[in-house]
Backbone as CSV, one residue per row, in Angstrom:
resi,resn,N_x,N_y,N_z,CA_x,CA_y,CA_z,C_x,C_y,C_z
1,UNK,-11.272,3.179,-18.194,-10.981,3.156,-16.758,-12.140,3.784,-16.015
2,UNK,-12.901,3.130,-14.876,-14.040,3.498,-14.432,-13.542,3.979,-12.585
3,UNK,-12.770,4.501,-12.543,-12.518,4.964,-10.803,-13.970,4.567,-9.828
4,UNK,-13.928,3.989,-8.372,-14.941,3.354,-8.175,-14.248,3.184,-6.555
5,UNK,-15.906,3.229,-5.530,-14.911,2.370,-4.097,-15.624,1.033,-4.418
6,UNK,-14.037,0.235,-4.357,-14.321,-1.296,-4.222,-14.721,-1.898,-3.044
7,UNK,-15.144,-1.195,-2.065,-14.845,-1.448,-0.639,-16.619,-0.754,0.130
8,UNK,-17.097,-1.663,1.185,-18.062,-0.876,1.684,-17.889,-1.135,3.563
9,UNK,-17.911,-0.473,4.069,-17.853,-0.195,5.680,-18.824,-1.182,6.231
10,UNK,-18.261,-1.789,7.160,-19.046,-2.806,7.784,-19.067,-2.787,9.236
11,UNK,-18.373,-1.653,10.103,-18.521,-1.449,11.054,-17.964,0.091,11.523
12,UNK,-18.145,0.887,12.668,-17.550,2.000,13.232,-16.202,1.738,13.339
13,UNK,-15.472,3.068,12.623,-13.981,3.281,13.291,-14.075,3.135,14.550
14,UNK,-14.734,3.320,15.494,-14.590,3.361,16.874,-14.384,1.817,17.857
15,UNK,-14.549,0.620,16.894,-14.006,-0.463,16.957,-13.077,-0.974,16.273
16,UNK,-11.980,-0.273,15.517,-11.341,-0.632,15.021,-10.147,-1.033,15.898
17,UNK,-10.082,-0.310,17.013,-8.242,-0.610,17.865,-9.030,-2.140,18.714
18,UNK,-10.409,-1.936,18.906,-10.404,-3.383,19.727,-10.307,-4.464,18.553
19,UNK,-10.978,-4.364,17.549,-10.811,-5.189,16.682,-9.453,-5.614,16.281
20,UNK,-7.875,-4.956,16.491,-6.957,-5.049,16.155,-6.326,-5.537,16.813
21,UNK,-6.862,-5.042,18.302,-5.907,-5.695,19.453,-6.780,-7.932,19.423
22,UNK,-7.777,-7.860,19.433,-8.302,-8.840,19.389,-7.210,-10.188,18.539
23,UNK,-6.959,-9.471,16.997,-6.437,-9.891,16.309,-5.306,-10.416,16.877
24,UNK,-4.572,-8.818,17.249,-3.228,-9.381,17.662,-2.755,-10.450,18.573
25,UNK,-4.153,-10.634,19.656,-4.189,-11.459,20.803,-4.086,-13.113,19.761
26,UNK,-4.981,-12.495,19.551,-4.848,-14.658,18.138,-3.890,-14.583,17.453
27,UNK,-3.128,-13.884,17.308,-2.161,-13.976,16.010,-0.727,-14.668,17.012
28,UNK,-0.882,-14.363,18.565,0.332,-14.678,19.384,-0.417,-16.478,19.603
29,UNK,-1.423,-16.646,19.936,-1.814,-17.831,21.017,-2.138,-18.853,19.072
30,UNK,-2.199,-18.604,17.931,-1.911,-19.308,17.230,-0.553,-19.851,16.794
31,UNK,0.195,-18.700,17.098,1.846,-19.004,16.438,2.573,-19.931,17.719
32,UNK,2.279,-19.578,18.995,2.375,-20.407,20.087,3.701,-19.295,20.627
33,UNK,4.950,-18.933,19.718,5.724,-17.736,20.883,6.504,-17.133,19.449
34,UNK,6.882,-16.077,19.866,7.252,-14.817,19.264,8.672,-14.759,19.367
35,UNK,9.159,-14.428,17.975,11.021,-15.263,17.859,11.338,-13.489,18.193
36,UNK,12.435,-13.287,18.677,12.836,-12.393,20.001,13.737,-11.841,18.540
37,UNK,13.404,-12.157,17.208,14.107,-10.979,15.953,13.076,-10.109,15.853
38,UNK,12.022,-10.473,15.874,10.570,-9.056,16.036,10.485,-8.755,17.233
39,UNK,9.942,-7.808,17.441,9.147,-7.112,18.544,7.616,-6.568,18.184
40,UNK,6.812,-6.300,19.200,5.343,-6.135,18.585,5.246,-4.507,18.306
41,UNK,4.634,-3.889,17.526,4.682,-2.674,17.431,3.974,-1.985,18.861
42,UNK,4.096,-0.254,19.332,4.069,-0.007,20.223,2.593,-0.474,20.398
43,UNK,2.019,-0.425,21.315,0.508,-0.166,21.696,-0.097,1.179,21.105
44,UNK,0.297,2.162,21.513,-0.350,2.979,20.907,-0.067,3.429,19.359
45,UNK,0.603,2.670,18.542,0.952,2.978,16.939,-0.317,2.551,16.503
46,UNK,-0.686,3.420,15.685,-1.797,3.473,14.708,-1.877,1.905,13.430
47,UNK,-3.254,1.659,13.643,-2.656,0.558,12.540,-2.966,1.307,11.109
48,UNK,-2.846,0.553,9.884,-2.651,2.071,8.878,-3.966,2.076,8.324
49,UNK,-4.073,2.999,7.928,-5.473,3.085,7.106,-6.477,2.458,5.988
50,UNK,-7.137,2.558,5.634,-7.594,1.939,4.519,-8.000,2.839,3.488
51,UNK,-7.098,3.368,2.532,-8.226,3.935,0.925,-8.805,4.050,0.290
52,UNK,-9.366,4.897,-0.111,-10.884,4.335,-0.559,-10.442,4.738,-2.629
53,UNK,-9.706,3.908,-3.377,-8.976,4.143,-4.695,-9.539,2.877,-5.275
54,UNK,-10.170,2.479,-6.275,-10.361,2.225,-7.194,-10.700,1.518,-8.453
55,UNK,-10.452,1.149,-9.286,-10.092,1.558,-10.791,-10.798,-0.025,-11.558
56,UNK,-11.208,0.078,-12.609,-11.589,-1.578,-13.490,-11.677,-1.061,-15.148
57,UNK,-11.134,-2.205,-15.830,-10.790,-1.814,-16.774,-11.124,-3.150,-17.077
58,UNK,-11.923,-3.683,-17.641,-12.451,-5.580,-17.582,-11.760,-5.742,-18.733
59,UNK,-10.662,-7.082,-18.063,-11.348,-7.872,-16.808,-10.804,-7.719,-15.677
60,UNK,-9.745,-6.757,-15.418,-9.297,-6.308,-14.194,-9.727,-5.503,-13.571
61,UNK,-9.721,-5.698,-11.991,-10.192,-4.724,-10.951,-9.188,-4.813,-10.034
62,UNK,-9.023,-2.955,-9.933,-7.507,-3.140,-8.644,-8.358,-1.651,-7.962
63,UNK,-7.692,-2.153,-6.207,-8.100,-1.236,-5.641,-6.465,-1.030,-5.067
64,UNK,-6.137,0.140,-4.449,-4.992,0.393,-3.665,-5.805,0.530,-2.343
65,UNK,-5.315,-0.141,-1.456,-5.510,-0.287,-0.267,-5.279,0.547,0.649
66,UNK,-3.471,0.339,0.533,-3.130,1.328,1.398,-1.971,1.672,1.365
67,UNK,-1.065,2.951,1.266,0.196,3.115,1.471,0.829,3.204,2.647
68,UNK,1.956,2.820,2.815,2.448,2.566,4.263,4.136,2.916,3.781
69,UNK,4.474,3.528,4.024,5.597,5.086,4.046,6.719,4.832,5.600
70,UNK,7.683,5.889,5.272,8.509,5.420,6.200,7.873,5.909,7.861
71,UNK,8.220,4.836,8.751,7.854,5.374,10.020,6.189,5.503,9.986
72,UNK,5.688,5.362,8.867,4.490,5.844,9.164,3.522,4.190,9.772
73,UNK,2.314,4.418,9.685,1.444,3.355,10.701,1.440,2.172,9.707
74,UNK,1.880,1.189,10.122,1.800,-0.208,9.170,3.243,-0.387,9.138
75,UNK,4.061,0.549,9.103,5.330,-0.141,8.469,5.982,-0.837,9.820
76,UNK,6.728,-1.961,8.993,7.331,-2.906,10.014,8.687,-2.829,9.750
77,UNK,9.268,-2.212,9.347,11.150,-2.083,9.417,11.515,-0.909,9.861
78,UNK,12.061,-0.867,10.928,12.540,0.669,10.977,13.250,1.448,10.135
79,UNK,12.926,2.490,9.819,13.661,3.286,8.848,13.733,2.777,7.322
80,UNK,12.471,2.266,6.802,12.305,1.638,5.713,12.232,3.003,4.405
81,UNK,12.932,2.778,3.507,13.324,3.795,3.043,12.614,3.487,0.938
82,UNK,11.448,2.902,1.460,10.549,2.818,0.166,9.126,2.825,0.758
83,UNK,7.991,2.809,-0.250,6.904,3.031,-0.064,6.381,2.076,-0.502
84,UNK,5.193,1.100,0.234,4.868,0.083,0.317,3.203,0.169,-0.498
85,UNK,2.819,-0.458,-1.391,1.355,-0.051,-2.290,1.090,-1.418,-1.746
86,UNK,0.194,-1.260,-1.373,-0.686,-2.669,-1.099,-1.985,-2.505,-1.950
87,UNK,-2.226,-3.396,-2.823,-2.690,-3.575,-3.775,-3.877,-4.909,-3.555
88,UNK,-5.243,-4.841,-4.007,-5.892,-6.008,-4.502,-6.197,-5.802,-5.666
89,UNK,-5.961,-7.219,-6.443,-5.936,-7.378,-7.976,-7.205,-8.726,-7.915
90,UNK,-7.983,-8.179,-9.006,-9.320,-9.173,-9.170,-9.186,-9.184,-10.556
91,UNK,-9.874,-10.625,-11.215,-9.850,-10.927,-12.137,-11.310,-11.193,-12.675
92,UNK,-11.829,-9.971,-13.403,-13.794,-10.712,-13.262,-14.239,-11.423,-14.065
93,UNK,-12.636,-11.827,-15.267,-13.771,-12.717,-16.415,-13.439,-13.982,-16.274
94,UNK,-13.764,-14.936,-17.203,-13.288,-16.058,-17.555,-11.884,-16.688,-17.702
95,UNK,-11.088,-16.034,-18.194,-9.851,-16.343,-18.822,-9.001,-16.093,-18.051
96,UNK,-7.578,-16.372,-18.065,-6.759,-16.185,-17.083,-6.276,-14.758,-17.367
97,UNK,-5.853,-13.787,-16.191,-5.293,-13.120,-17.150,-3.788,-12.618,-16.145
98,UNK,-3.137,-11.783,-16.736,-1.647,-11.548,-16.253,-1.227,-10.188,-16.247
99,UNK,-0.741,-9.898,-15.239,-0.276,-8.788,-14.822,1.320,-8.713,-15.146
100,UNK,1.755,-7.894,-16.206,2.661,-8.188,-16.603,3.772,-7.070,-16.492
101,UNK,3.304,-5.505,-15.745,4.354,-5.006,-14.892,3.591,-3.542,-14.063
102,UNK,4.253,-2.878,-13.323,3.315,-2.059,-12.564,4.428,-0.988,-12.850
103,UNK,3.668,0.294,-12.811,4.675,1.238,-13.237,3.692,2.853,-11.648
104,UNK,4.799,3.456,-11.190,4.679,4.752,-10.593,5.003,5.996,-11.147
105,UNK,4.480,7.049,-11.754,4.358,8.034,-12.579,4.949,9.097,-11.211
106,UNK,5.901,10.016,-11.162,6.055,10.914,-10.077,5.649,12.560,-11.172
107,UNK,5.881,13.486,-10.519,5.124,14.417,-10.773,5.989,15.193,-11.775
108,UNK,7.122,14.933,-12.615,7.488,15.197,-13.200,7.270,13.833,-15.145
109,UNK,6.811,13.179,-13.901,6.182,12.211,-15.517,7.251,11.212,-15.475
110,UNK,7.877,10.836,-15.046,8.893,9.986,-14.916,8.311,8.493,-14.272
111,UNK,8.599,7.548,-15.088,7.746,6.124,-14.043,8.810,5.122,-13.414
112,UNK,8.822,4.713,-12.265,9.565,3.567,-11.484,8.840,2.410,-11.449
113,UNK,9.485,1.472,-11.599,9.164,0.239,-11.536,9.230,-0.354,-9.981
114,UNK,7.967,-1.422,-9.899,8.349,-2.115,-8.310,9.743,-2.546,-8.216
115,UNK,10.295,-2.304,-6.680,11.595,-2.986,-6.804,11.465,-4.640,-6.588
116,UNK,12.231,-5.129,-6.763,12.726,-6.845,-6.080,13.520,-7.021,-4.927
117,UNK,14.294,-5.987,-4.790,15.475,-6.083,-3.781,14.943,-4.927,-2.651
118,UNK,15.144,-5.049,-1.540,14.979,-3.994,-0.190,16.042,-3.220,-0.140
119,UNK,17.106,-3.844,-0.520,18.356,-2.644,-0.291,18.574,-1.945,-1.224
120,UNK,18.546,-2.410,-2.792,18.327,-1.756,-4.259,17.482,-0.385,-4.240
121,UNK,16.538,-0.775,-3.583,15.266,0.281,-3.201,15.567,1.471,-2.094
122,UNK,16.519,0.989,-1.199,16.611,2.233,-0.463,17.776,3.134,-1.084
123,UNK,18.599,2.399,-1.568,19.779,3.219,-2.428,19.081,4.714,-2.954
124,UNK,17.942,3.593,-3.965,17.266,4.523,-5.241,16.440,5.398,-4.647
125,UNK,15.728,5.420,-3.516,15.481,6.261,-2.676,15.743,7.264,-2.254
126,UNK,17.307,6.934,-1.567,17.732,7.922,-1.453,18.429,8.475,-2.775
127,UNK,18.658,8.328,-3.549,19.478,8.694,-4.917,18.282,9.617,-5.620
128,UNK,17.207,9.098,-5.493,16.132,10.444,-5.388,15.641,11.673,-4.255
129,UNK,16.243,11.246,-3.044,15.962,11.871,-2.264,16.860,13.621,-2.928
130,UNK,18.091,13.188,-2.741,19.419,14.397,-3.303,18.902,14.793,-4.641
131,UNK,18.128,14.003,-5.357,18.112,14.723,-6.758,16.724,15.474,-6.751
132,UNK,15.614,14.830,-5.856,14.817,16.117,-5.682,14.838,17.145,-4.705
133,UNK,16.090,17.445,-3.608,16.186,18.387,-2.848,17.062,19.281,-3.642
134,UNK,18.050,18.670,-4.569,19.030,19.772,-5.476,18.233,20.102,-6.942
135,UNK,16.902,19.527,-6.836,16.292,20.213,-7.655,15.247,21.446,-6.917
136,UNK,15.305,22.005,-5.670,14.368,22.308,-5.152,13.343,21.911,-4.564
137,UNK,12.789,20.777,-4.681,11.764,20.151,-3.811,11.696,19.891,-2.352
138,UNK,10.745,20.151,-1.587,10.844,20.490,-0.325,10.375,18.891,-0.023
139,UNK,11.568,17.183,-0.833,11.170,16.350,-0.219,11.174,16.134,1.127
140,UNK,10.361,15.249,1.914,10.433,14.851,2.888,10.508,13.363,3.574
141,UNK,10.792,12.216,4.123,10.514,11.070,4.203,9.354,10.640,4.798
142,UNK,8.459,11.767,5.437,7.524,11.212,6.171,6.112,11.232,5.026
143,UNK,5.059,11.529,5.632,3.551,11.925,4.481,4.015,13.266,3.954
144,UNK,4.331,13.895,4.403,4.408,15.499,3.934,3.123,16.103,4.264
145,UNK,3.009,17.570,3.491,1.913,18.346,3.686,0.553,17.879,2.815
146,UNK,-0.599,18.104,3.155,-2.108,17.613,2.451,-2.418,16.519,2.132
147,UNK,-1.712,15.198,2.697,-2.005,14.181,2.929,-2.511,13.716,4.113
148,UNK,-3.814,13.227,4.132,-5.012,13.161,5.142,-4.892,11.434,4.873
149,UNK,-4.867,11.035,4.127,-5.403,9.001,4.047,-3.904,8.552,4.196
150,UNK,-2.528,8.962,5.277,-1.552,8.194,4.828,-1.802,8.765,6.663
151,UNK,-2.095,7.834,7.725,-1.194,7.908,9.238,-2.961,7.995,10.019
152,UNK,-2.540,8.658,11.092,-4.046,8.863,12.184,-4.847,10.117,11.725
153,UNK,-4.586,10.468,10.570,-5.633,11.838,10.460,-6.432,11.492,9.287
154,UNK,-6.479,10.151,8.964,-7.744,9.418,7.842,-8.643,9.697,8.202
155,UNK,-9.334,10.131,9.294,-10.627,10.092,9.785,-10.812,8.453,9.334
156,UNK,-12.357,8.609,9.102,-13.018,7.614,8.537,-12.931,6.498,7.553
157,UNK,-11.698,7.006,6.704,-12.419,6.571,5.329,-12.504,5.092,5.217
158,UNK,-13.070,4.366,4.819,-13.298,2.821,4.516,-12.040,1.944,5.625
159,UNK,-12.280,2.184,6.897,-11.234,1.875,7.643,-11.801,0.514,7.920
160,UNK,-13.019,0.331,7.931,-14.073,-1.116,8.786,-13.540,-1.817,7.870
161,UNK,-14.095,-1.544,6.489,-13.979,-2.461,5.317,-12.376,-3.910,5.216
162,UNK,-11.943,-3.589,5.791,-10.461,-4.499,6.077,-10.889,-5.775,6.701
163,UNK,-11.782,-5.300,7.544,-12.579,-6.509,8.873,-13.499,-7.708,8.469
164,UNK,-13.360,-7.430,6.949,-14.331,-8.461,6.419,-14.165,-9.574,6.622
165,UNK,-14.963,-10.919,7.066,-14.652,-12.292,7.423,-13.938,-12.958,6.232
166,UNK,-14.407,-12.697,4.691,-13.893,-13.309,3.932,-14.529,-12.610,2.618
167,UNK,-13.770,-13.004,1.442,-13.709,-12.433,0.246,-15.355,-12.627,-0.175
168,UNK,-16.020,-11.815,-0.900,-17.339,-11.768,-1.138,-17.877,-10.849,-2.557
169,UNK,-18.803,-11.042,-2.579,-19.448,-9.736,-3.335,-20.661,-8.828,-2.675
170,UNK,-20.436,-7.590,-2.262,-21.008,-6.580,-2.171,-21.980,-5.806,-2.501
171,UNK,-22.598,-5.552,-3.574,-23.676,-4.694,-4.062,-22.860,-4.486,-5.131
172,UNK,-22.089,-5.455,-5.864,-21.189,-5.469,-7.102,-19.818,-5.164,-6.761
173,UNK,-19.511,-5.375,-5.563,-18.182,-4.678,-4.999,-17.684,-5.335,-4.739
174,UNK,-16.430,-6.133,-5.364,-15.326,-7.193,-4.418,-15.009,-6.668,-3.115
175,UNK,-15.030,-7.216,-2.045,-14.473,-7.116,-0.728,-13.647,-8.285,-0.239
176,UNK,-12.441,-7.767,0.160,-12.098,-9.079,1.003,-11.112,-9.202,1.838
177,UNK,-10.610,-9.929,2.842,-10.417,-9.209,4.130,-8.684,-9.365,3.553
178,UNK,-8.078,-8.100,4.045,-6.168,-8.028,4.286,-5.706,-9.201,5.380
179,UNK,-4.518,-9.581,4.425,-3.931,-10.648,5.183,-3.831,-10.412,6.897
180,UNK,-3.524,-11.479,7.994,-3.099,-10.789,9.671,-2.417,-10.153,9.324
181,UNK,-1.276,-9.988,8.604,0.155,-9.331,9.096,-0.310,-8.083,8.281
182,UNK,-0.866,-7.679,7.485,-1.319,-5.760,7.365,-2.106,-5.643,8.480
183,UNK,-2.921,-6.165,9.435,-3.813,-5.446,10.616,-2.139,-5.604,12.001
184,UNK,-1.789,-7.027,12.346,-0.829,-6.691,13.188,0.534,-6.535,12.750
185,UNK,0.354,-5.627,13.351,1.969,-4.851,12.804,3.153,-5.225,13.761
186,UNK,4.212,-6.090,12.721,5.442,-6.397,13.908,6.811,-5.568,13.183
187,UNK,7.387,-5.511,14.006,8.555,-4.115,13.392,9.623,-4.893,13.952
188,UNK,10.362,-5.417,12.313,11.516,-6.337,12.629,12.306,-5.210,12.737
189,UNK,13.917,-5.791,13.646,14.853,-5.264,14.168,15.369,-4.441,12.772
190,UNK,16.552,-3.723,12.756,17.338,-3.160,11.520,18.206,-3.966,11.165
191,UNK,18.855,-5.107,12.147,20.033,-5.678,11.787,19.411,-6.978,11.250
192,UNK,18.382,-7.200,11.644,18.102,-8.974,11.129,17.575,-8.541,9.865
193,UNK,18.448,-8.539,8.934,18.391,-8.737,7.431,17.225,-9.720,6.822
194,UNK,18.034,-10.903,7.460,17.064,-12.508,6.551,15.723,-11.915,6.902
195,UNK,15.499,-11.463,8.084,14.007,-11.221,8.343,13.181,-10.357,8.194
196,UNK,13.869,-9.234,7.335,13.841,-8.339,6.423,13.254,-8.873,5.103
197,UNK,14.607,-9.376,4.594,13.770,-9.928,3.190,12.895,-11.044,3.203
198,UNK,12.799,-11.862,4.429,11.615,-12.754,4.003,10.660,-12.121,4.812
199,UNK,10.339,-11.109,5.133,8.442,-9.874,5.420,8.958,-9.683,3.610
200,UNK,9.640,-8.985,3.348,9.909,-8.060,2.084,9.263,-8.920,1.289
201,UNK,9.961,-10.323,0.956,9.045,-11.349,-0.026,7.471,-11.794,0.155
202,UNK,7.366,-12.170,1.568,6.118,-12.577,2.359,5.022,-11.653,1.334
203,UNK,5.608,-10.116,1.177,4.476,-9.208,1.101,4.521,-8.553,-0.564
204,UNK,5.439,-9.165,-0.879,5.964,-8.723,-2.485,4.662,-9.539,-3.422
205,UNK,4.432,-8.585,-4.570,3.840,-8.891,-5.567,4.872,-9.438,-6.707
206,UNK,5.088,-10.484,-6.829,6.012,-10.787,-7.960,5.390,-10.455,-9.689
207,UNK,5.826,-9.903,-10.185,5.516,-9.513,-11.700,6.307,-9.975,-12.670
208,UNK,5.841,-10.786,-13.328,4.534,-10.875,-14.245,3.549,-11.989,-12.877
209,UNK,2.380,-11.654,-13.169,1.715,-12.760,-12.351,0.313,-12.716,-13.220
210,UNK,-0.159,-14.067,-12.925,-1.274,-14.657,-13.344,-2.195,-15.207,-12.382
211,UNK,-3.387,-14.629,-12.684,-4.915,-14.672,-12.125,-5.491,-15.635,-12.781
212,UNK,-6.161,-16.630,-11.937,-7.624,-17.229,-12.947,-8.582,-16.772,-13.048
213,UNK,-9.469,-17.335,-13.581,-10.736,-16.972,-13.658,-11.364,-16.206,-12.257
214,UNK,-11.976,-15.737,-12.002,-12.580,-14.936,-10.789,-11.490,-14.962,-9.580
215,UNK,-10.002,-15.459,-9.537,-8.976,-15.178,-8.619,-8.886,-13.450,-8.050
216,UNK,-8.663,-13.447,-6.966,-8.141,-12.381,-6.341,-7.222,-12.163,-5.167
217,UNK,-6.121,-11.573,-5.560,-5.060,-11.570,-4.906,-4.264,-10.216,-4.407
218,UNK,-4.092,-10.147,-2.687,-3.567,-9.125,-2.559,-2.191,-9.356,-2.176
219,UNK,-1.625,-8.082,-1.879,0.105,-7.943,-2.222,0.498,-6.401,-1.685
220,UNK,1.998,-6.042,-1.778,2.289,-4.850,-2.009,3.225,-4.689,-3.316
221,UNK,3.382,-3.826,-3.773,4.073,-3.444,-4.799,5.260,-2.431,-3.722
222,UNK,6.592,-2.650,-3.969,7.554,-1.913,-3.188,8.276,-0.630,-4.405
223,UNK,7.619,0.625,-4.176,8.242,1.700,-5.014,9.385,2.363,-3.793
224,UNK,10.594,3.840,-4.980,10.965,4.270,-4.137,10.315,5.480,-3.448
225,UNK,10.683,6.129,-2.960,10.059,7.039,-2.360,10.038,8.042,-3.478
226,UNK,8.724,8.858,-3.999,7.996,9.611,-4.983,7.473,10.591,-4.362
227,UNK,7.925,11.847,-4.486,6.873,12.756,-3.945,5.531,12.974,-4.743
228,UNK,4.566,13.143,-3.763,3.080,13.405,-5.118,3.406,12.804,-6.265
229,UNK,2.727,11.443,-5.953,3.010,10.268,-7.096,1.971,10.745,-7.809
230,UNK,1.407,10.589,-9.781,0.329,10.917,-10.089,-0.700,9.779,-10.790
231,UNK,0.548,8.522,-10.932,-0.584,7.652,-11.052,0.265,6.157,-10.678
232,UNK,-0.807,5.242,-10.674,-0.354,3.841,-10.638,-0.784,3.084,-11.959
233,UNK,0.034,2.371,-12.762,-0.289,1.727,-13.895,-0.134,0.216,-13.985
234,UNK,-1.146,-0.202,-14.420,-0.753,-1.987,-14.628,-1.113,-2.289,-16.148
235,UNK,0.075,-2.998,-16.392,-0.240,-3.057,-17.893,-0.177,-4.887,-18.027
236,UNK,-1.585,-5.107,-18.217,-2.329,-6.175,-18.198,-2.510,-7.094,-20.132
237,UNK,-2.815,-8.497,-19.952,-3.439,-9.390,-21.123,-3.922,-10.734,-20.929
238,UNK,-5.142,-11.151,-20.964,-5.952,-11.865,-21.082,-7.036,-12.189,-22.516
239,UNK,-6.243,-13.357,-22.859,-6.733,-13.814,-24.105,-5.958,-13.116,-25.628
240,UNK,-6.670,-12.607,-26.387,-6.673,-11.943,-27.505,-6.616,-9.944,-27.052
241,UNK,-6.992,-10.161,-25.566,-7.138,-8.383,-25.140,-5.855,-8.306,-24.142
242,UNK,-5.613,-6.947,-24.526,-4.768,-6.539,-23.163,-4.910,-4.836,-23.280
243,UNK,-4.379,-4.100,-22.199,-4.097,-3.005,-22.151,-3.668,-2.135,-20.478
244,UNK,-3.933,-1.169,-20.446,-2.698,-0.727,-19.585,-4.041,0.373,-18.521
245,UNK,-4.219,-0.277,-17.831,-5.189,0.280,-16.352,-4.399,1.140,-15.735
246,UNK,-5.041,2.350,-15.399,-4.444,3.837,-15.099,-4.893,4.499,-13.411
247,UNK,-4.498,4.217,-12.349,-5.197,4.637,-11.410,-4.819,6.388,-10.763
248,UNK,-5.724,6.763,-11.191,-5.386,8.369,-10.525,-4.914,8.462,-9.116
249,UNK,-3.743,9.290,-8.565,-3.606,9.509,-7.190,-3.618,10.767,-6.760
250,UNK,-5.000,11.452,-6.865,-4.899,12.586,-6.739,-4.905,12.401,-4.614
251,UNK,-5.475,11.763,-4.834,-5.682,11.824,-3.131,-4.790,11.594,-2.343
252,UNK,-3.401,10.956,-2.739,-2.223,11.164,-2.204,-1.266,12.200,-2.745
253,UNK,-1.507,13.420,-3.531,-0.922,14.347,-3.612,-0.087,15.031,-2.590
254,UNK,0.637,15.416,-2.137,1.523,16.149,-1.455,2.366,14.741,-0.518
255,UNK,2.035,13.532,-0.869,3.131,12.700,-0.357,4.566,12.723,-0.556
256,UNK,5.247,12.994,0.452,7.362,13.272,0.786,7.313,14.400,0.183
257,UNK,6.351,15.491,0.427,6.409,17.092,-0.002,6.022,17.958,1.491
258,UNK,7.671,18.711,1.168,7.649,19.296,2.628,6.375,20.373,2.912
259,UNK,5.468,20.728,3.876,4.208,20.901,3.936,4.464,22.925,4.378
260,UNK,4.250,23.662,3.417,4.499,24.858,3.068,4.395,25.668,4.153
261,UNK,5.392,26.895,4.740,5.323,27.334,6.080,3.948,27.857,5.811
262,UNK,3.062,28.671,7.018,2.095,29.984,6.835,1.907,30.969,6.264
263,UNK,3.446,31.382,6.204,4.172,32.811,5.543,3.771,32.430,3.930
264,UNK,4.448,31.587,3.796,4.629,31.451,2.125,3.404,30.761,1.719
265,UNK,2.648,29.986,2.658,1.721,29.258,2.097,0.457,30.307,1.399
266,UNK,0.875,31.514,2.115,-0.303,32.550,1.964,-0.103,33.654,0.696
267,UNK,0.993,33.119,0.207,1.746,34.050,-1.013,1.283,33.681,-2.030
């Protein structure tokens, strides 16, 4: 496993909200009118960030993009009660190869599988929520404390890199641009279900899946809510090889961890 940014900046954060609003302006005058079950997210909501994570293990290359958490910038359901991995998966060799399940490690070593279902997922959510507050954990539903790359306090990091015209190679670096609907953000109602699960599918990585030759495909993977997740795993086979790609998350550490008062933080 070689940790790596797959991603290189191609313009100032400081054009990123015109660049978004731009988007959003084409994304209305292509569709022609806007079905009155969405609404557009506020004007001033943050669109979500971009990460700068990772990982190749040939012939796979996966970067995590971006997490998008409850309430936080990107998410489009209100009160969405799982955590959304948006994922690009590249394939650099010849052969086809297959992604055959994704696993979330939480900080007790325990791994969850992506869900399939939206409502399955918030259950288990919350069914972890009670079992890590009656274990002591100061969970939380939002980023929690020492998470900087999950909302508006990313600064910088590889935020341009999203803006790319189209999939490419870099200075050895796959780049390639996130679907419209991760830059404009529409926040379906709570009650329109169907339109729930078809964003939920729209954006689902179905597993097992298969890549061709130089294919690359992005997605989200839908976990439940994990405080300080510690890794992301894909356990991959192509040809006669396979094995199991490991992505460190140290940089989302303290995610749904309540963020320590002054008093105690200093103890």
């Amino acid at each position: 496993m070689n940790p790596r940014n797959l991603f290189t900046d191609f313009s100032p954060l400081s054009g990123l909200r015109s660049i978004v609003a731009t988007l959003a302006a084409l994304s209305v005058l292509l569709s022609g009118c806007v079905s009155t079950k969405y609404k557009m997210a506020r004007e001033n909501t943050p669109p979500p960030m971009l990460l700068n994570l990772a990982a190749t293990q040939p012939p796979l290359e996966v970067a995590l993009n971006m997490v998008i958490i409850y309430q936080g910038p990107g998410s489009w359901k209100r009160a969405a009660f799982w955590d959304e991995y948006v994922v690009t998966l590249h394939n650099q060799g010849d052969q086809p190869l297959t992604i055959a399940s994704a696993a979330l490690a939480d900080p007790l070593g325990v791994t969850h599988a992506p869900g399939v279902d939206p409502w399955a997922l918030e259950k288990e959510s919350k069914t972890l929520e009670r079992k890590f507050l009656d274990a002591g954990v100061g969970f939380v539903r939002y980023a929690g404390g020492g998470v900087v790359i999950v909302g508006a306090g990313a600064g910088g990091v590889a935020a341009a890199g999203i803006f790319s015209a189209s999939a490419g190679v870099v200075a050895g670096a796959t780049v390639i641009a996130l679907p419209m609907y991760y830059l404009t953000v529409w926040a379906t109602n709570s009650d329109n279900k169907a339109g729930i699960v078809a964003e939920f599918s729209r954006r689902r990585l179905a597993l097992p899946l298969t890549l061709a030759p130089g294919e690359t495909r992005i997605g989200s993977l839908f976990f439940p809510m994990v405080p300080s997740p510690r890794t992301l795993s894909l356990q991959w086979s192509s040809g006669t090889s396979a094995g199991d790609l490991t992505l460190p998350l140290e940089s989302v550490h303290g995610l749904h961890v309540k963020a320590p008062t002054p008093a105690s933080a200093g103890k």
